[in-house]
C-alpha positions as CSV (number, residue, x, y, z in Angstrom):
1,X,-6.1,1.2,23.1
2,X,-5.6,4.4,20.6
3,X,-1.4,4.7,19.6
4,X,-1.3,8.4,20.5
5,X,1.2,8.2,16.8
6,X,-0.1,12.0,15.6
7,X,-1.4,15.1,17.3
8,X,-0.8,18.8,17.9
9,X,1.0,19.8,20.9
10,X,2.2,23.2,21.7
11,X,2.5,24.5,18.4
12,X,3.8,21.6,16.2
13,X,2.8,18.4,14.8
14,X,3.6,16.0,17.2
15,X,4.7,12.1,15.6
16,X,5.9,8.8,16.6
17,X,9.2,7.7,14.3
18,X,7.6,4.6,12.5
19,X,10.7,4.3,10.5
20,X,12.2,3.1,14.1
21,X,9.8,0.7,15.4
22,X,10.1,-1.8,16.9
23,X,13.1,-1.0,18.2
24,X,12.6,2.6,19.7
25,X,9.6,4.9,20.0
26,X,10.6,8.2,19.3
27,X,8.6,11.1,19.2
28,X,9.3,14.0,16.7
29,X,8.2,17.4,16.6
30,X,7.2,18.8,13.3
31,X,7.7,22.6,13.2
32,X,7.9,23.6,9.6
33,X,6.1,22.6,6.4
34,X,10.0,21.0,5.3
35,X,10.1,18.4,8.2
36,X,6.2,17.5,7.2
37,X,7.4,16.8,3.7
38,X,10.4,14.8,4.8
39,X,8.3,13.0,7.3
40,X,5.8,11.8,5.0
41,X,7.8,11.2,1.9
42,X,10.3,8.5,4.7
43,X,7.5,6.9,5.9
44,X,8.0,8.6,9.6
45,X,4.1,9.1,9.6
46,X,2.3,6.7,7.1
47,X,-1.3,5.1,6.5
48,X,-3.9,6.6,4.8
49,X,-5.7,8.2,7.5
50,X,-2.4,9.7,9.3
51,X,-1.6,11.1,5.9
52,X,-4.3,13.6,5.9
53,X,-4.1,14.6,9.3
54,X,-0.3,15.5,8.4
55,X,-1.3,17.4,5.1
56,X,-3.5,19.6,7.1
57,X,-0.9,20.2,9.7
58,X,1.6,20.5,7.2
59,X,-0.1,22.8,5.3
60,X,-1.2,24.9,8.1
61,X,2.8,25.0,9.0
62,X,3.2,26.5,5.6
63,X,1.6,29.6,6.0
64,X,1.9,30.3,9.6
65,X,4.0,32.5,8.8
66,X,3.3,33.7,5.6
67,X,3.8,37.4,5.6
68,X,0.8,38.2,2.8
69,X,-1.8,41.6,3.6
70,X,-4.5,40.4,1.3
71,X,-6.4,37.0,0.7
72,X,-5.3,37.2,-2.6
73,X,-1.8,37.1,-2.1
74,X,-2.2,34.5,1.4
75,X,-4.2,32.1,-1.2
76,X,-0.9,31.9,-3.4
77,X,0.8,31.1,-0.7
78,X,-1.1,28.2,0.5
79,X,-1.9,26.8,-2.9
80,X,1.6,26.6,-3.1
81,X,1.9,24.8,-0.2
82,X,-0.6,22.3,-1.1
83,X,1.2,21.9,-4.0
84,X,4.7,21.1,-2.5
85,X,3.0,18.5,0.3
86,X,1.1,16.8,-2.8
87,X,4.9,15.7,-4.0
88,X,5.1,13.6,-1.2
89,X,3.3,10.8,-1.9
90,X,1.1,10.5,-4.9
91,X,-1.3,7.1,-3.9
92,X,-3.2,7.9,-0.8
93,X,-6.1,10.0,-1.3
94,X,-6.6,11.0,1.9
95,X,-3.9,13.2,1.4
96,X,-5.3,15.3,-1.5
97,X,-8.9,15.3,0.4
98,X,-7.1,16.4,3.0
99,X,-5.5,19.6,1.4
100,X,-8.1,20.2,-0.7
101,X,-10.4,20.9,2.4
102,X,-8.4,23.2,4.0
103,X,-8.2,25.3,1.0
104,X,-12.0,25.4,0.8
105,X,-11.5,26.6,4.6
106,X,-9.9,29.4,3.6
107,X,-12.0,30.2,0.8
108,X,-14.9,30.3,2.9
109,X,-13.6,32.9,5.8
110,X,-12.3,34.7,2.9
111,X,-13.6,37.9,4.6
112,X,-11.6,38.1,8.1
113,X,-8.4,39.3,8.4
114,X,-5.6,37.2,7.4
115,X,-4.5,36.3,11.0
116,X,-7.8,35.0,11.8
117,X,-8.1,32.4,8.5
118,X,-4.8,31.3,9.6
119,X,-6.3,30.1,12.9
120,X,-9.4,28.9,11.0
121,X,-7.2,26.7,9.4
122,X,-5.6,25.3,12.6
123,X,-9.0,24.9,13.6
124,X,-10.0,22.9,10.4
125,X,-7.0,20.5,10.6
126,X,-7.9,19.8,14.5
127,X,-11.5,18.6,13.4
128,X,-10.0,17.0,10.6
129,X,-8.0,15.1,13.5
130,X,-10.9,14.5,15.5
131,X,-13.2,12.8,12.6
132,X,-10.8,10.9,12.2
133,X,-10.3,9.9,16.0
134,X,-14.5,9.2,15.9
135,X,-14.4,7.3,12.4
136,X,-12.1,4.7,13.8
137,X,-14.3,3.9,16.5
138,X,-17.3,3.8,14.0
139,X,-15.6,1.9,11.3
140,X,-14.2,-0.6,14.6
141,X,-17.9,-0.9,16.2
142,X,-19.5,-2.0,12.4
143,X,-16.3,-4.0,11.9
144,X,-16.6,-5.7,15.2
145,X,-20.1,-6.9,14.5
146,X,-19.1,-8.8,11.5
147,X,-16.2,-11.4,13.7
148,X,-17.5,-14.0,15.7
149,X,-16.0,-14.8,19.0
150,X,-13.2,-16.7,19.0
151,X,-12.1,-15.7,15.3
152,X,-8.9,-16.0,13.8
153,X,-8.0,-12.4,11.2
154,X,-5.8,-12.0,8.7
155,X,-4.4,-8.8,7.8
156,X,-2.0,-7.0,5.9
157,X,0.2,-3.9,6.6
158,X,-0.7,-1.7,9.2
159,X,-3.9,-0.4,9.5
160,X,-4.0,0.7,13.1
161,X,-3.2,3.4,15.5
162,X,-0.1,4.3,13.9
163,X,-2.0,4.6,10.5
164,X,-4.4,7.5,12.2
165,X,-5.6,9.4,14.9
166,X,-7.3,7.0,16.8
167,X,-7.9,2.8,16.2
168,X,-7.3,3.0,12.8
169,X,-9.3,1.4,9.9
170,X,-8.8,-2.7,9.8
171,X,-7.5,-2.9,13.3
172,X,-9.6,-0.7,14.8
173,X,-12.3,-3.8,14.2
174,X,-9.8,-5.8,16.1
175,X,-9.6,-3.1,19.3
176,X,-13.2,-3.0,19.3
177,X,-14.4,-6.9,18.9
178,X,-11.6,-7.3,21.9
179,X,-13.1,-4.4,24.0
180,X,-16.3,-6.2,23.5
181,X,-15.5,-9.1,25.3
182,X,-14.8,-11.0,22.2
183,X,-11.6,-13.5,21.7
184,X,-9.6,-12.2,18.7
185,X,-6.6,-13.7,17.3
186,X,-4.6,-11.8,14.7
187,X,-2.4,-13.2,11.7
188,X,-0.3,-10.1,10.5
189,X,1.6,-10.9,7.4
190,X,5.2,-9.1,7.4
191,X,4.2,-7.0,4.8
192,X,8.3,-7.0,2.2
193,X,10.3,-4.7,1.6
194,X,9.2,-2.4,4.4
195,X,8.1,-4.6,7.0
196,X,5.0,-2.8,8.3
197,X,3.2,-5.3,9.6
198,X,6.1,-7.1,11.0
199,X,7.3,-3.8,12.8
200,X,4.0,-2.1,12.9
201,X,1.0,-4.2,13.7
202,X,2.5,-6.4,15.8
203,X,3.5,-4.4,17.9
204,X,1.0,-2.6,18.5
205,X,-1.0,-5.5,19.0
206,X,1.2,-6.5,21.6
207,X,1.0,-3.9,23.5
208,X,-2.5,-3.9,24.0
209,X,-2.4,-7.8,24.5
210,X,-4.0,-8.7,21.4
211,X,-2.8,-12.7,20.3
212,X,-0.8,-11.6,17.6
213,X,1.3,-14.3,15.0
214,X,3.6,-12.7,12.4
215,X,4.1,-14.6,9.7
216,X,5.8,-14.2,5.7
217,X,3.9,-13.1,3.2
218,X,3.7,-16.2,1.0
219,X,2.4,-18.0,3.7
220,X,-1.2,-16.8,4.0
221,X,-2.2,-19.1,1.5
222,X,-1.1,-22.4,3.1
223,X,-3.0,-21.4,6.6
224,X,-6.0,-20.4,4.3
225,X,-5.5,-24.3,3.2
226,X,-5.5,-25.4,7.0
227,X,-9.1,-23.3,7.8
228,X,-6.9,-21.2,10.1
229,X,-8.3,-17.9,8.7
230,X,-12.1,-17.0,9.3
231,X,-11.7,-13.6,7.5
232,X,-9.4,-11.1,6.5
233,X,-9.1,-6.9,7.0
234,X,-7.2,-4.5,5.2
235,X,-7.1,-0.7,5.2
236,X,-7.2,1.4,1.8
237,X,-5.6,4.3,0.7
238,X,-7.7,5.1,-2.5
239,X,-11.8,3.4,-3.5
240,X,-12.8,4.0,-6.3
241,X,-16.4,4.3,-7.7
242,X,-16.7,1.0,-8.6
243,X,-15.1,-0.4,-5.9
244,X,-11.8,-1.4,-7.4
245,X,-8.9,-0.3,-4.5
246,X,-5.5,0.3,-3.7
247,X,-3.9,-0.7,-0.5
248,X,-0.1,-1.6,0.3
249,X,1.5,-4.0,-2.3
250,X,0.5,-7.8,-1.6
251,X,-3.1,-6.9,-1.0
252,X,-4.2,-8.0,-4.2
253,X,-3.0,-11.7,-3.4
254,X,-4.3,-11.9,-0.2
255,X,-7.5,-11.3,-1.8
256,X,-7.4,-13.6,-4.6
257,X,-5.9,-16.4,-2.1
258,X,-9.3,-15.3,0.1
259,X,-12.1,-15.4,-2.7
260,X,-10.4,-19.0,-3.5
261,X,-10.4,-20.7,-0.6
262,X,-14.2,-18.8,0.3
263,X,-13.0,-16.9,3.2
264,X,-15.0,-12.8,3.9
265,X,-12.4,-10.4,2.6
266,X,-13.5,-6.5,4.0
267,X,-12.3,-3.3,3.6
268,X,-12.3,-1.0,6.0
269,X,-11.7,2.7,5.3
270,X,-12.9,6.2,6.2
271,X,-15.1,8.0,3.7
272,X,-11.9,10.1,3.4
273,X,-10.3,7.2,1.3
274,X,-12.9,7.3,-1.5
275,X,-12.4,9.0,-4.5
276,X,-15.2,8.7,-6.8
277,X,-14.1,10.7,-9.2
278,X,-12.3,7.9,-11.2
279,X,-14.2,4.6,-12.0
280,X,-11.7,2.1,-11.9
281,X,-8.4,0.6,-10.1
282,X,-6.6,1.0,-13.6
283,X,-6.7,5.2,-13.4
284,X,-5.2,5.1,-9.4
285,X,-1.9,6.5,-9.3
286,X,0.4,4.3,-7.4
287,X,3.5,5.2,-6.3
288,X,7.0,3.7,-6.9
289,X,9.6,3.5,-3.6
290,X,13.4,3.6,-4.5
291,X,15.2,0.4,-5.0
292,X,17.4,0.5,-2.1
293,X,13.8,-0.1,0.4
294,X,14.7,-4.0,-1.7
295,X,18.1,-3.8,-2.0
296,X,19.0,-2.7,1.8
297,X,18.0,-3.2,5.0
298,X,18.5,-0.9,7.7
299,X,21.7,0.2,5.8
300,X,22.7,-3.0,4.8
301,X,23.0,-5.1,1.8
302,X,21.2,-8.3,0.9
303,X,21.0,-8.4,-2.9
304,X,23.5,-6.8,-5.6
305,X,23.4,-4.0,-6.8
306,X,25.2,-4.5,-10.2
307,X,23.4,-6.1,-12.8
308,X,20.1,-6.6,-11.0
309,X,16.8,-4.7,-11.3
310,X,14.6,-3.9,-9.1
311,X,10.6,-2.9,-9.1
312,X,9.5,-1.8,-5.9
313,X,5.3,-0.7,-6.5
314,X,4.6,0.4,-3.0
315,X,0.5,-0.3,-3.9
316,X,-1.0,-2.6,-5.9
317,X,-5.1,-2.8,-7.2
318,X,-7.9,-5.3,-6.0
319,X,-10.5,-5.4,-8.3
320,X,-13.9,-4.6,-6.5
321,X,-15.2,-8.3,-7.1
322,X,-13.1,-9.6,-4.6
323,X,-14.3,-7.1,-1.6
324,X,-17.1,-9.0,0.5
325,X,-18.0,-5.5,2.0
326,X,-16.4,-2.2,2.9
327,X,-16.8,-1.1,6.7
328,X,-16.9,2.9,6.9
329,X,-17.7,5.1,9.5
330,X,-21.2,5.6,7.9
331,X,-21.7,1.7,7.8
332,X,-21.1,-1.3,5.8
333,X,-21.6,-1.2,1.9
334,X,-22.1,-4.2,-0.1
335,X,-22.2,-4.8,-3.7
336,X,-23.3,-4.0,-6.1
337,X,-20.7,-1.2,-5.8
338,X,-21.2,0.6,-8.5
339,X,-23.7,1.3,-7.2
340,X,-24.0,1.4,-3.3
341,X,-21.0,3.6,-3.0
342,X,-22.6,6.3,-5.4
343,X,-25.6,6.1,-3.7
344,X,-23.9,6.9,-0.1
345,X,-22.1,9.8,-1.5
346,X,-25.4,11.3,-3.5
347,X,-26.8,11.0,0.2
348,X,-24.1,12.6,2.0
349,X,-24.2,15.5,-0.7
350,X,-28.1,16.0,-0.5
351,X,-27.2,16.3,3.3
352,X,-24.6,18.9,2.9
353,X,-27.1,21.0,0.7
């Protein structure tokens, strides 16, 4: 069931289009650290997950073939790099995890010739791709145990195959309660201006013959109202400590439309979307798309452009009280946030040491 949407193939990043889909699948091949920018910053390769897996490839492409004798000189070379990929997109935080890792790669095989950290770091991004393959089953098989049979899910955006390496985060629950012999039928808002889930998630769930319905975003509420939703999955792109999160604008509604009418809202999300270094939704970046993705569809017109204004917030913030549970690769955590998350991460450090 995996969408094979980002992986290494004889020396370059290897992506599906997204910008094209439904209507084409293209594959592109991603030889410089340029293309990588470009890719990300237009949405070619998006979701949280993807987005680190492409900063590590991206910043591997960087320095390939950087010409530097001493590690001194390489490391200014790659921080720059990092640097240039972290002006692509400021929200997902898997991105930033993502970079940051691989320069704590190269600090610690500091000591072999510069040839041989290049292909460390090459090495690093690979695992970094397959973590990300085995979280998505993980987060799908603790997901999975939480719908019963015969349950109808709402989500929103895409948080599949396309969004990572493998299942993805939200739909990865989906792949995996339907591998289990369980019935699954999916409700996939459209997801405005960009269409993701529309585009995205449907058709992926189409293609692996998941019962998929698209319907408009202001219309989740109403089949709340007619018990047509038993619970609802999203994906994240930054957690913070105390739970608060950021996913794709319109999430934040679908939650308060959920903890109204009493249906299980979950997150689902690799460990790499936490940052709990900030406390609260309030300090998350989030990032602002260019009018024309309101203005203009695929090239064309649909509201003036003289004399109207236009906010286009690509994220928006759910405060932590509305999450029923996050579903990670490590588990479920419930409330109380605060602290159950800190809790996981103190372990995972204590492990590390």
């Amino acid at each position: 069931m995996p969408v094979d949407s980002i992986c290494w193939k004889a020396g370059a990043c290897r992506i599906i289009d997204q910008t094209l889909l439904p209507e084409k699948l293209r594959y592109l091949k991603l030889t410089n650290i340029r293309d990588m920018w470009e890719a990300i910053r237009h949405l070619r390769v998006r979701g949280a997950p993807a987005l680190g897996i492409a900063a590590a490839y991206g910043l591997y492409l960087g320095i390939r073939d950087s010409k530097s004798s001493t590690f001194s000189s390489f490391m200014k070379d790659l921080n720059q790099a990092a640097d240039y990929l972290k002006t692509s997109r400021p929200t997902a935080i898997n991105l930033f995890w993502a970079l940051e890792r691989m320069k704590q790669k190269a600090e610690d095989v500091s000591h072999l010739p510069i040839a041989s950290i290049k292909q460390s770091l090459l090495d690093e991004a690979h695992r970094i791709w397959k973590e990300d393959y085995e979280a998505g089953v993980a987060m799908g098989d603790a997901g999975a145990a939480l719908i019963p049979d015969g349950a109808s899910i709402l989500t929103h955006c895409n948080a599949g195959g396309l969004a990572s390496a493998s299942y993805g985060s939200a739909l990865a629950v989906v792949y995996r309660a339907a591998e289990s012999g369980k019935k699954i039928k999916v409700y996939a808002d459209e997801t405005r201006p960009l269409l993701q889930g529309a585009r995205l998630t449907a058709w992926e769930l189409s293609m692996n013959k998941i019962p998929v319905t698209v319907i408009c975003d202001n219309m989740a509420g109403y089949l709340m109202s007619l018990k047509k939703i038993d619970a609802v999955f999203v994906g994240a792109d930054r957690i913070t400590a105390s739970g608060d999160f950021a996913n794709k604008i319109g999430t934040y509604s679908v939650a308060v439309l959920a903890h109204a009418h009493r249906i299980p809202f979950y997150v689902v999300a690799p460990l790499s979307s936490f940052d709990i270094s900030i406390k609260t939704g309030g300090e998350i970046p989030i990032e602002e798309r260019p009018h024309e993705e309101i203005q203009c569809w695929r090239g064309r017109q649909i509201i003036p452009t003289a004399g109207v204004d236009v906010f286009n917030p690509a994220f928006d913030v759910t405060p932590h009280g509305y999450v029923t549970a996050f579903v990670t690769e490590k588990g479920v955590i419930n409330p109380p946030y605060h602290r159950t998350i800190n809790r996981l991460f103190r372990s995972l450090h204590d492990v590390k040491k």
